[in-house]
C-alpha positions in Angstrom: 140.2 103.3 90.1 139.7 105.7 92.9 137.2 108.6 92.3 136.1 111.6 94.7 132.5 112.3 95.0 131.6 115.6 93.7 130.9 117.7 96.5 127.3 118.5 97.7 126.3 121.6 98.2 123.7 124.5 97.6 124.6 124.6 94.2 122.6 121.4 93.6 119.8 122.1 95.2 116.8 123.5 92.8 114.4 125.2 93.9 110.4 124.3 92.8 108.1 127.7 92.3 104.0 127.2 92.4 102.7 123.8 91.2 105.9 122.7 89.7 107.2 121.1 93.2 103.6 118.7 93.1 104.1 118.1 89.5 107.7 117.2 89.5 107.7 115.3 92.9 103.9 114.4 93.8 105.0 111.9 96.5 106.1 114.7 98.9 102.7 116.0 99.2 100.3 112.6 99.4 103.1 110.0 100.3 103.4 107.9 97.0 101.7 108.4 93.3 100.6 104.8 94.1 96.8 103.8 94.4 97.4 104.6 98.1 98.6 107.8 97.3 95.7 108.5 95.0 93.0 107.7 98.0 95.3 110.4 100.2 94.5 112.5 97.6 90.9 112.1 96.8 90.2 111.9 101.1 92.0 114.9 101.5 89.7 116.9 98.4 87.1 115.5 99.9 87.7 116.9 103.3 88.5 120.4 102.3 85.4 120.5 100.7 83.3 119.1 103.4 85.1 121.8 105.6 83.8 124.4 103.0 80.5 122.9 103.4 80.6 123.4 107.3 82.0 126.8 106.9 78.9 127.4 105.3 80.4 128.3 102.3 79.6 125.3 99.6 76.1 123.5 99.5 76.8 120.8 97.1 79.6 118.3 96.8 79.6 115.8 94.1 82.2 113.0 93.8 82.7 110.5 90.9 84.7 107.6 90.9 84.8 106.2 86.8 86.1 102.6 85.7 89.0 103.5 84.8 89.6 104.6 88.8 89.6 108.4 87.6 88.2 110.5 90.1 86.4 113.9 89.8 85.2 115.9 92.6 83.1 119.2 92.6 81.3 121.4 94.8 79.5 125.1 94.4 82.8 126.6 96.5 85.2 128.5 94.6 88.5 127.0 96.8 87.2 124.0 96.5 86.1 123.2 93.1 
C-alpha cells in the first residue's frame, strides 16, 4: 500500500490566544505537567512575588503546600496574587 503524507503547511498550524496556549499545552511554559513541572511552577510564583516584595510593592507572601500536594500562594501585590 503506498500512501503520500498529507502535506505540512500553515494551514495546520493553530494559533493559541490568552491563556488558552498554557491550558492546552502547559509543558511549553514549565517543562512537563509532571511533579517536576509543578515545583518549576510553584518556584517561579514564588520568585515573582518575592521580586514584588523587593520592588517594594507586596509586604506579605504566604505559601501553602496541602496533603494532597496542592499549592496556594498569596501575597498583598495585585500582579502577584
Amino acid at each position: 500500500m503506498s500512501s503520500t503524507p498529507a502535506a505540512y503547511d500553515g494551514n495546520q498550524i493553530k494559533v493559541l490566544r490568552g491563556l488558552e496556549a498554557v491550558r492546552k499545552r502547559p509543558g511549553m511554559y514549565i517543562g512537563e505537567t509532571g511533579k517536576k513541572g509543578f515545583h518549576h511552577m510553584v518556584w517561579e510564583i514564588l520568585d515573582n512575588s518575592i521580586d514584588e516584595a523587593l520592588g517594594g510593592n507586596c509586604d506579605r507572601i504566604e505559601v501553602r503546600v496541602h496533603k494532597d500536594e496542592a499549592a496556594e500562594q498569596s501575597a498583598d501585590a495585585g500582579s502577584t496574587a
